[in-house]
C-alpha positions as CSV (number, residue, x, y, z in Angstrom):
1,X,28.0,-34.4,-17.4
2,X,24.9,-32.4,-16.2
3,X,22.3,-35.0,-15.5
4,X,19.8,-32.4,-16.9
5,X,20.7,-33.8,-20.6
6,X,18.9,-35.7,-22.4
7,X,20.5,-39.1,-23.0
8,X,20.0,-41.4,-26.0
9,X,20.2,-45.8,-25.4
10,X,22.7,-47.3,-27.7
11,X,21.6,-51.2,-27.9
12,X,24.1,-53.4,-29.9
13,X,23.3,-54.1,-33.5
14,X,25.1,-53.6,-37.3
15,X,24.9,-50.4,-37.7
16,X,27.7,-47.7,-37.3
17,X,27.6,-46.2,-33.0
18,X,27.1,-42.5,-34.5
19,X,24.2,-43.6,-37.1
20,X,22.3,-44.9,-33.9
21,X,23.4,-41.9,-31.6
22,X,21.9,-39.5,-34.5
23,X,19.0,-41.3,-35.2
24,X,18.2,-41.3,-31.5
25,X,19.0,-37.6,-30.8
26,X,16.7,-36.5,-34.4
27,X,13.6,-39.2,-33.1
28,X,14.1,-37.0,-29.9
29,X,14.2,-33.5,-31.4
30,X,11.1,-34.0,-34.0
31,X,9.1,-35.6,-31.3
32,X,9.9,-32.2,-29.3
33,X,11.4,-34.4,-26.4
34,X,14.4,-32.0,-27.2
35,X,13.1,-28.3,-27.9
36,X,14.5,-25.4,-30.1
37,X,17.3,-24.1,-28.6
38,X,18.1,-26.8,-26.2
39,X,22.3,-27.2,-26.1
40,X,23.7,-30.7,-26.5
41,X,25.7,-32.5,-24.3
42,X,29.2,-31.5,-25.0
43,X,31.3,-34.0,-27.2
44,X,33.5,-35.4,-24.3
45,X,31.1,-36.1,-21.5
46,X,28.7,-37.8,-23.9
47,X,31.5,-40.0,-25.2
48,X,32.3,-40.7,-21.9
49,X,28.5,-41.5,-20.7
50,X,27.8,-43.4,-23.6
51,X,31.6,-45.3,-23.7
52,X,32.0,-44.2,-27.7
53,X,34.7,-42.3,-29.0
54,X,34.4,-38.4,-29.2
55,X,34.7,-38.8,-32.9
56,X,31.7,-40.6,-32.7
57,X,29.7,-38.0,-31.3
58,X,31.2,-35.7,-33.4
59,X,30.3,-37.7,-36.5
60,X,26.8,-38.0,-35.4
61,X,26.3,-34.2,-34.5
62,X,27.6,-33.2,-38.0
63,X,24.5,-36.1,-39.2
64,X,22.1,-33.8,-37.0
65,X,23.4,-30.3,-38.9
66,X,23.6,-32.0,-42.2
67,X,19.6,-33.2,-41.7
68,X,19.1,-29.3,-40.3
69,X,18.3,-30.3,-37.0
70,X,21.2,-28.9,-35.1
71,X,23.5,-26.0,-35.7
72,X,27.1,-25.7,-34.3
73,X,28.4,-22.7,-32.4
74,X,32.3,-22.5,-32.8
75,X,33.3,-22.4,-29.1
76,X,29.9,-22.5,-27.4
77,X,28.6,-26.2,-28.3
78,X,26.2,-27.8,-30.6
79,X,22.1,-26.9,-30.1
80,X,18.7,-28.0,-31.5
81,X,17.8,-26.1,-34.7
82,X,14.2,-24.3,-34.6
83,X,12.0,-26.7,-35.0
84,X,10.6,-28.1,-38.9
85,X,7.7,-29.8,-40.0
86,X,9.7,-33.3,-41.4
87,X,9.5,-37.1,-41.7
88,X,12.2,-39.2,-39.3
89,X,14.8,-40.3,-41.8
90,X,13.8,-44.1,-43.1
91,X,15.5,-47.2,-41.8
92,X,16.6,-47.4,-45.0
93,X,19.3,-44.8,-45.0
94,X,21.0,-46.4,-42.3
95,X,20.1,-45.1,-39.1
96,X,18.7,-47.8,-36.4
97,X,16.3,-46.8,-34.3
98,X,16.3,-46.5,-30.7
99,X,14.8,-50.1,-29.3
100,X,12.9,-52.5,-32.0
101,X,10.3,-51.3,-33.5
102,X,10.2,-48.1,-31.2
103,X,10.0,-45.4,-34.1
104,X,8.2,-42.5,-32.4
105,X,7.9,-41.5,-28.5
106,X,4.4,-41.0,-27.1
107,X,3.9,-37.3,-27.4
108,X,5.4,-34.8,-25.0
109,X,3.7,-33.2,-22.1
110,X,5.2,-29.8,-21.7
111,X,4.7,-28.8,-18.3
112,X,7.5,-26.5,-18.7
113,X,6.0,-23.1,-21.0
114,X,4.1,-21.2,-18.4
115,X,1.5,-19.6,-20.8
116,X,-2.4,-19.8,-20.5
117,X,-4.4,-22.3,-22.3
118,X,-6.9,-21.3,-25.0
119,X,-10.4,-20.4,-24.4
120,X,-12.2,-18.3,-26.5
121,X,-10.0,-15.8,-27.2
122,X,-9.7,-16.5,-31.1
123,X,-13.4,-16.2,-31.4
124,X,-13.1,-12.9,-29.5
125,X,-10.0,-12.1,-31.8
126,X,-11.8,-12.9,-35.0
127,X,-15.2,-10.8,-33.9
128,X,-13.4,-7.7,-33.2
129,X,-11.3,-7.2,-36.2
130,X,-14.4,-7.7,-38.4
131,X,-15.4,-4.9,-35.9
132,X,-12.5,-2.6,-36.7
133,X,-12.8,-3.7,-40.5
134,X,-16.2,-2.0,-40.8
135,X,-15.0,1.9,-39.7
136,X,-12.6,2.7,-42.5
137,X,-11.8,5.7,-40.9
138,X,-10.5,3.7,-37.9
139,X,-8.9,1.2,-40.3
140,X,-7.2,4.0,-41.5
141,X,-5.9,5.7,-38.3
142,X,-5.1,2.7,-37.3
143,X,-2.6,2.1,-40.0
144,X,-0.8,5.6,-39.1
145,X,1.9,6.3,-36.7
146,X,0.8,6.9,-32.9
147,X,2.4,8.5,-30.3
148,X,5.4,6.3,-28.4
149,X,3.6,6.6,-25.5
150,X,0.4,5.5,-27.5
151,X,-3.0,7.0,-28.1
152,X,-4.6,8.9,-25.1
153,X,-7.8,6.4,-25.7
154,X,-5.3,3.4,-25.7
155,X,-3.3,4.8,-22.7
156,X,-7.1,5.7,-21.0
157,X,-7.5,1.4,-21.3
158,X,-4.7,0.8,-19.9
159,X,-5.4,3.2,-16.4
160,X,-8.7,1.5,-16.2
161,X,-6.6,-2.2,-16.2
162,X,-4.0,-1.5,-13.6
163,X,-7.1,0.4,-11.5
164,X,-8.5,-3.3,-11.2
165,X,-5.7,-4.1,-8.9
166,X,-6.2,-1.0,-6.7
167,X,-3.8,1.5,-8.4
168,X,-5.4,4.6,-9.5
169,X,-3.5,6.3,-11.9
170,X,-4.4,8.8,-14.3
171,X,-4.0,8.1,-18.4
172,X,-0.9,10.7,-18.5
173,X,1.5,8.2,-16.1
174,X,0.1,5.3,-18.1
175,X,2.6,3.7,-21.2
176,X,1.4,1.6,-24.2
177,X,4.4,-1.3,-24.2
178,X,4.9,-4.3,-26.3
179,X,4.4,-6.6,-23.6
180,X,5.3,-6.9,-20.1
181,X,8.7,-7.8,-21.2
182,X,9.4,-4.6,-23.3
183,X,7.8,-2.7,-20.5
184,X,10.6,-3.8,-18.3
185,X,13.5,-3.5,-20.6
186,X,12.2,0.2,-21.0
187,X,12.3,1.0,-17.6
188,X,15.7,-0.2,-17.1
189,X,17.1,1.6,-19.8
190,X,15.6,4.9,-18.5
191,X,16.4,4.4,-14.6
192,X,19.7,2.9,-14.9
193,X,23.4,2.9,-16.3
194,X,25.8,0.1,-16.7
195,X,27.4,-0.8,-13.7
196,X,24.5,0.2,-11.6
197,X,22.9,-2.6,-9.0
198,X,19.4,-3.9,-9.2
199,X,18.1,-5.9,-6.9
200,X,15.4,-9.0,-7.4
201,X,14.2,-11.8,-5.6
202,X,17.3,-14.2,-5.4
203,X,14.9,-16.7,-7.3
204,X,13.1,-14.6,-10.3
205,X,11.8,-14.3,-13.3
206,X,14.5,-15.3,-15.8
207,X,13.7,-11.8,-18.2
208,X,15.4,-9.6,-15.6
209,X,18.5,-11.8,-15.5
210,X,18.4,-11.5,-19.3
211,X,17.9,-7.9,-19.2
212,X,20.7,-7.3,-16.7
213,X,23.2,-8.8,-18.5
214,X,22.5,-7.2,-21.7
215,X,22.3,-3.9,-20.6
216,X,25.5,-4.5,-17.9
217,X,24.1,-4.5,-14.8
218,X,25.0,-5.7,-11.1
219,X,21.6,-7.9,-10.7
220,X,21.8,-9.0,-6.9
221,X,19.5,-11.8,-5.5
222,X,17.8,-10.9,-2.3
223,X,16.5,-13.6,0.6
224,X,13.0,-14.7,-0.1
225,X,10.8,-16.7,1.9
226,X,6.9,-18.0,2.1
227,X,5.7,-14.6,1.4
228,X,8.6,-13.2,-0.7
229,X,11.1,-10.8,0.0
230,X,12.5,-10.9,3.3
231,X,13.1,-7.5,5.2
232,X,15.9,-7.4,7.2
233,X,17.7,-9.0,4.1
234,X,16.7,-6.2,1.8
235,X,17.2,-3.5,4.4
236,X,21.0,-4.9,4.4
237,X,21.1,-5.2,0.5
238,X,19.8,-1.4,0.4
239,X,22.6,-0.2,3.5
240,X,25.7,-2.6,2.0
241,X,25.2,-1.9,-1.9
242,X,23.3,1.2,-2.9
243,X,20.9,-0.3,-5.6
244,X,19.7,1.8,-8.2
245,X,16.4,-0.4,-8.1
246,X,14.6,-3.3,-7.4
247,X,12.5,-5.7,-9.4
248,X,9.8,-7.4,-8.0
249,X,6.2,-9.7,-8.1
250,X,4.9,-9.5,-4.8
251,X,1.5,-10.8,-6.2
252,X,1.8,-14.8,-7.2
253,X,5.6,-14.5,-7.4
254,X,6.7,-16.7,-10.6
255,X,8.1,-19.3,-10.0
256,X,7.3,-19.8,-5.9
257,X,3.6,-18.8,-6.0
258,X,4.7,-16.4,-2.8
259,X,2.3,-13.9,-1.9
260,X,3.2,-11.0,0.2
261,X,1.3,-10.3,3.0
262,X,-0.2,-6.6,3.6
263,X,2.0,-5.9,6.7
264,X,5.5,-7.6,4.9
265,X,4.5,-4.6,1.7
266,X,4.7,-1.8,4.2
267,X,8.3,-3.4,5.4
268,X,9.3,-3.5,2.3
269,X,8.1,-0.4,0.9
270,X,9.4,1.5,4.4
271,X,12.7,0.2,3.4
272,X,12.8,1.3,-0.2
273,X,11.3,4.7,0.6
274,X,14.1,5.3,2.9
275,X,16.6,4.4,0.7
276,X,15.6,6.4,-2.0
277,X,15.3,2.7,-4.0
278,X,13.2,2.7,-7.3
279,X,10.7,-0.1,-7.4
280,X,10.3,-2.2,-10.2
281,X,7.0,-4.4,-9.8
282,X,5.3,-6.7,-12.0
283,X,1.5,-7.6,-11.4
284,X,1.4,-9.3,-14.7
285,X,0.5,-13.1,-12.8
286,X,-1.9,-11.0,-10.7
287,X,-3.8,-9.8,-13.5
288,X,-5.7,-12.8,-13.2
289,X,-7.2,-12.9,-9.7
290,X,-11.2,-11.0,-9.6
291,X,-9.3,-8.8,-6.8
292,X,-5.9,-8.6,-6.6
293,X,-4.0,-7.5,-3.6
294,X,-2.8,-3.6,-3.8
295,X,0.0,-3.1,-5.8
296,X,3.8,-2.2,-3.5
297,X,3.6,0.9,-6.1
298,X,0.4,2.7,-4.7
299,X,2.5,2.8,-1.0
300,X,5.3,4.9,-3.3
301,X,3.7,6.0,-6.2
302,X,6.5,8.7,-7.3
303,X,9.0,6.4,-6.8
304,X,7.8,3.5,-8.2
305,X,7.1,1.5,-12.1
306,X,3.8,-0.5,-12.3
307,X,4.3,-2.8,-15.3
308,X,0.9,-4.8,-16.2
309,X,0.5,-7.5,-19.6
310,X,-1.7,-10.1,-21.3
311,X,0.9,-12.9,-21.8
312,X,-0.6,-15.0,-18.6
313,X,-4.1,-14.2,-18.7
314,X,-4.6,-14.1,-22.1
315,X,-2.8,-14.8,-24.8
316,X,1.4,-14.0,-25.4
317,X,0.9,-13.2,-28.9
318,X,-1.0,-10.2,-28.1
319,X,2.0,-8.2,-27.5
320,X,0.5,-5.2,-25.5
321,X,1.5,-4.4,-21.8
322,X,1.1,-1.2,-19.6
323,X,3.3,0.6,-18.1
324,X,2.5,3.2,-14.9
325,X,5.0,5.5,-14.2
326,X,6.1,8.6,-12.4
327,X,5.4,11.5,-13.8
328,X,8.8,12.8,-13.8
329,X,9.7,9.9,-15.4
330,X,7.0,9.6,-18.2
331,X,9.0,11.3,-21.0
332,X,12.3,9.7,-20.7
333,X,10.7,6.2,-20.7
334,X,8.5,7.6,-23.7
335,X,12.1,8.7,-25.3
336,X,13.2,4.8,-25.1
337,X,9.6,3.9,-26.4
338,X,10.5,6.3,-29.6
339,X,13.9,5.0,-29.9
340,X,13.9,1.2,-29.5
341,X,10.6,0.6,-31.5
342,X,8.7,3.7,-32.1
343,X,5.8,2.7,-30.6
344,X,3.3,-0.2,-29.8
345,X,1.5,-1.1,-33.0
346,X,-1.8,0.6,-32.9
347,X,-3.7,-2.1,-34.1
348,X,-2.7,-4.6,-31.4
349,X,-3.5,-1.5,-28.3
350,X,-6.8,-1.3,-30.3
351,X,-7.9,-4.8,-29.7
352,X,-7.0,-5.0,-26.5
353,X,-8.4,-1.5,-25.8
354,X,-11.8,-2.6,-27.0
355,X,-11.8,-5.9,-24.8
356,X,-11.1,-3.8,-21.3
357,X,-14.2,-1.6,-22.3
358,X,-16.8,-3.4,-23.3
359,X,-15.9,-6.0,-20.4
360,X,-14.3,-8.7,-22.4
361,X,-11.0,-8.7,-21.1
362,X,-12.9,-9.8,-17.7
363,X,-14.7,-12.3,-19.5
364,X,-12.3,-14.2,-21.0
365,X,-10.3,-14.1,-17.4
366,X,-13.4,-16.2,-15.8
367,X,-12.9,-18.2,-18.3
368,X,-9.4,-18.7,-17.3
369,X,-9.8,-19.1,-14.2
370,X,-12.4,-21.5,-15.0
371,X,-10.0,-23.3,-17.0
372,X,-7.1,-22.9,-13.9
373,X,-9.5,-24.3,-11.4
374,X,-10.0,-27.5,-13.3
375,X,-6.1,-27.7,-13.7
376,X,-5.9,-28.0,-9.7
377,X,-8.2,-30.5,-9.1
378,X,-6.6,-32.7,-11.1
379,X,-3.2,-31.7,-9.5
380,X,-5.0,-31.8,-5.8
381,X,-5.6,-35.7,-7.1
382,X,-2.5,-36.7,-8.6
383,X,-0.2,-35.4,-6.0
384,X,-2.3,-35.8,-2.8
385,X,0.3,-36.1,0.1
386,X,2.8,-34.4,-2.0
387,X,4.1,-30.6,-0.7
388,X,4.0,-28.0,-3.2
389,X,2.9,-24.7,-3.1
390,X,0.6,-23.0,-5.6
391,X,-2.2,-19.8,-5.9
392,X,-5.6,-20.9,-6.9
393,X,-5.6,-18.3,-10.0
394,X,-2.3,-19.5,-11.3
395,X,-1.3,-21.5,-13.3
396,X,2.1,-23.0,-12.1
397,X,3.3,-25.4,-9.3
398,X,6.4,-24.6,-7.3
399,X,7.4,-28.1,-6.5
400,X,10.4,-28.6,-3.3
401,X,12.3,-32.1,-4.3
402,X,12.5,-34.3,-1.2
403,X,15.9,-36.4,-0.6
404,X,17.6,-37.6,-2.4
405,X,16.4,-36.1,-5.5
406,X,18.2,-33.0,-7.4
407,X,16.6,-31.2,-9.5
408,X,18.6,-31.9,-12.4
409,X,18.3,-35.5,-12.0
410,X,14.8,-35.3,-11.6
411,X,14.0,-33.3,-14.5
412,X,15.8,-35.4,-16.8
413,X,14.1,-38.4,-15.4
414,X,11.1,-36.3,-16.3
415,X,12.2,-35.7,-20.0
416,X,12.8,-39.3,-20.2
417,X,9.6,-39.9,-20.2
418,X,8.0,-37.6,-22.1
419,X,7.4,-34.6,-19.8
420,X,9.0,-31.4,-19.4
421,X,9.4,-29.3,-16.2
422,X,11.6,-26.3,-15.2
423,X,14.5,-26.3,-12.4
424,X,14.9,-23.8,-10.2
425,X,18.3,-23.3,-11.6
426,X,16.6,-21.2,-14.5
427,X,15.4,-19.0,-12.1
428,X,18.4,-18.1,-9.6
429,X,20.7,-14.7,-10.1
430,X,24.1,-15.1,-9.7
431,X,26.0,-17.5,-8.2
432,X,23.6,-18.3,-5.1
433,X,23.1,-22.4,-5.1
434,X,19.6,-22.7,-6.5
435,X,16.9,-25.1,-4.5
436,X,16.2,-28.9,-5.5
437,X,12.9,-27.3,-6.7
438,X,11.0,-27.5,-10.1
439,X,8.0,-25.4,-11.5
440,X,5.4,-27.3,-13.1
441,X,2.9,-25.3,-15.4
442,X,-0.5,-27.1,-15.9
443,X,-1.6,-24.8,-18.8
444,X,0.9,-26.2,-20.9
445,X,-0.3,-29.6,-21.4
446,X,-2.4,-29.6,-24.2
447,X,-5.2,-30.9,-22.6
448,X,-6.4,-31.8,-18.9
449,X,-6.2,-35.4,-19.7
450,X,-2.4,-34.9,-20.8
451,X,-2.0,-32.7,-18.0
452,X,-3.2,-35.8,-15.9
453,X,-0.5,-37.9,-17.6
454,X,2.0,-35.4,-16.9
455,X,1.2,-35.1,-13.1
456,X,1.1,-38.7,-12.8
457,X,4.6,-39.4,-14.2
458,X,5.8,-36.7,-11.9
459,X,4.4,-38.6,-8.6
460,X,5.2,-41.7,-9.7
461,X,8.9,-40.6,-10.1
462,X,8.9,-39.1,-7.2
463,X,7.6,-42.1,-5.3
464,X,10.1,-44.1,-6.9
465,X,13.3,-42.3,-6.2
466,X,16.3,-41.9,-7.2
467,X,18.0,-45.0,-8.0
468,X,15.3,-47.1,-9.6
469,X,14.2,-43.7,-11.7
470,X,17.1,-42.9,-12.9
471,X,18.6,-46.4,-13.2
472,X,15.1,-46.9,-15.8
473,X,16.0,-44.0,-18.0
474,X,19.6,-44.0,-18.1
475,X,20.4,-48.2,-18.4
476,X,22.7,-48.3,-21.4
């Protein structure tokens, strides 16, 4: 079995093996050790790890579904239901718990969500609708349909955004999205058919491995290194395979941190010019840097998508992205706008609108950064000696494992103690072996003194190794 699973202890005692093994997985999903979605080990490798029967396991699974804390998936496995607000079942109904008088877990430290911690944006949220709320007429429009590509005023925001990191397009190449994500998925849906290749950094952000396979596409990995994409590897990916596109973050490149150099984004855009490649490229992590490198697209601009959002420097609930395009291109990504959603809700655009402005959208990003800065102190303390890589306005650590640790084994080390991380297995395309490498996102922990927890867990597993950290957490 993966060594990524999470493992329950079985300690001797008069209760029924699958009472315990439920009672320890449910203390582990309300405690948020194990997370919404998360798949279960299957029923035969856990028998076998834990020296039970698989009717065992299976009797304790159906004791997680019937409490509505898993779900079964005929031929696909057993997985954490979406997450309740409930009481652990009482000793009295049977179960055991995990070791005497160990009830609940200390609370987890999710270094694993890479999204930005709160700073005053709910204040800023809250004084701008009352804003809106005064100008009935607004109110009004705002309540109407909009144009798929948005309002002109909205899309006029949006120009003034992506200008802050050097690309100077006008308000007619400019899209109102619903997020970064949805930017994305439009593109692909206007550029490419099934069957076509697309070509991405061979370790990338896991939406375009999601979008790929739902919309049938050849997604290739291409060589990376310190500063990203690798030339010669692309140039032979462009000469062997004929890719439709290419998606890319040459700016703070999640998960590595990688930042291209200016003399490696004229390779690269030299190669996809002469290729007659479409460039995907996402600046959404660079949105946060005071001056952010120029964007690949400005070196191609009619043969390139600029795709911009707030869901790392602001907030991910506001669902509002931009989109630059070519102009040849503007109306049948405007046609997939229309079709898939209608448009972005004009409400949302509004808000965010108003923030770019009147110079609140730069505002709250100090404040960020502010917050971001902290975040790597404390990480330049607690894992002195240790080589990672990181950018000073993000967010995330891209953490190499040294030997003999694998990722898996570390991260479930990890989760044995309360802390969440990500392998780089979530982020590699295809079959290409992924790197004994985890990302580690500050901004997660709910506070800095958690986040110091968190970061000290991780070096002292690391210091410890292999065998005495996972002989701790995995002792029957």
């Amino acid at each position: 079995m993966a060594m990524n699973a999470w493992l329950p202890r079985i300690e001797a005692g008069s209760e029924p093996k699958y009472q315990v093994i439920a009672r320890a997985f449910a203390q582990a999903i309300l405690n948020g050790q194990l997370p919404a979605g998360e798949k279960l080990p299957p029923h035969r490798s856990l028998a076998s790890e834990l020296k039970v029967t698989t009717g065992t396991i299976s009797r304790a699974y159906a004791e997680l579904e019937r409490q509505g804390l898993a779900n079964a998936r005929v031929g696909d496995g057993t997985y954490v239901a979406q997450a309740r607000s409930r009481e652990l079942p009482p000793a009295a109904s049977g179960y055991a718990t995990l070791r005497p008088g160990a009830v609940s877990a200390p609370p987890l430290i999710d270094l694993g969500q890479n999204v930005p911690q709160s700073t005053e944006e709910a204040a800023a949220l809250s004084t701008t609708l009352a804003e809106i709320a005064t100008d009935q007429r607004l109110a009004a429009e705002l309540l109407q349909y909009a144009p798929e590509a948005g309002s002109m005023r909205h899309r006029l925001a949006g120009a003034a955004w992506l200008g802050r990191a050097g690309s100077p397009a006008s308000a007619a190449r400019v899209l109102v999205t619903q997020g970064a994500q949805h930017a994305l998925a439009s593109v692909l849906r206007a550029v490419t058919r099934p069957g076509d290749t697309v070509l991405a950094e061979v370790v990338s952000y896991p939406g375009i491995i999601a979008l790929a396979r739902q919309l049938r596409l050849h997604l290739v990995g291409v060589e990376i290194d310190q500063e990203g994409l690798v030339p010669a590897a692309l140039e032979l990916a462009c000469k062997s395979l004929h890719p439709r596109a290419i998606f890319c973050v040459p700016t703070i490149h999640n998960p590595t941190t990688a930042t291209m150099s200016e003399q490696r984004r004229d390779a690269v855009a030299e190669i996809l010019q002469r290729h007659s490649v479409l460039l995907i490229e996402d600046i959404v992590p660079a949105m946060l840097m005071e001056a952010p490198p120029e964007p690949l697209a400005v070196r191609m601009p009619e043969q390139a998508f600029l795709i911009a959002g707030l869901s790392k420097s602001v907030a991910p609930g506001l669902r509002v992205g931009y989109l630059q395009a070519p102009s040849a291109w503007c109306s049948k990504i405007a046609a997939v706008i229309r079709s898939d959603c209608w448009m972005t809700a004009p409400l949302m655009a509004e808000i965010v609108s108003r923030w770019i402005e009147s110079g609140e959208m730069d505002r709250l990003n100090a404040l960020q950064r502010a917050r971001i800065d902290a975040e790597h102190a404390i990480a330049n303390e607690a894992l002195e000696g240790v080589a990672y890589r990181h950018a000073t306005t993000s967010s995330h650590l891209w953490l190499p494992l040294p030997e003999p640790w694998r990722a898996a084994e570390f991260a479930a080390a990890l989760r044995q103690e309360g802390v969440l991380v990500k392998t780089a297995d979530s982020f590699v395309i295809g079959r290409n072996a992924a790197p004994h490498a985890i990302r580690v996102c500050m901004s997660g922990a709910v506070s800095l003194d958690a986040l110091a927890r968190g970061l000290a867990l991780i070096r002292t597993t690391l210091d410890h190794g292999l065998e005495s950290g996972m002989a701790s957490s995995y002792a029957p």
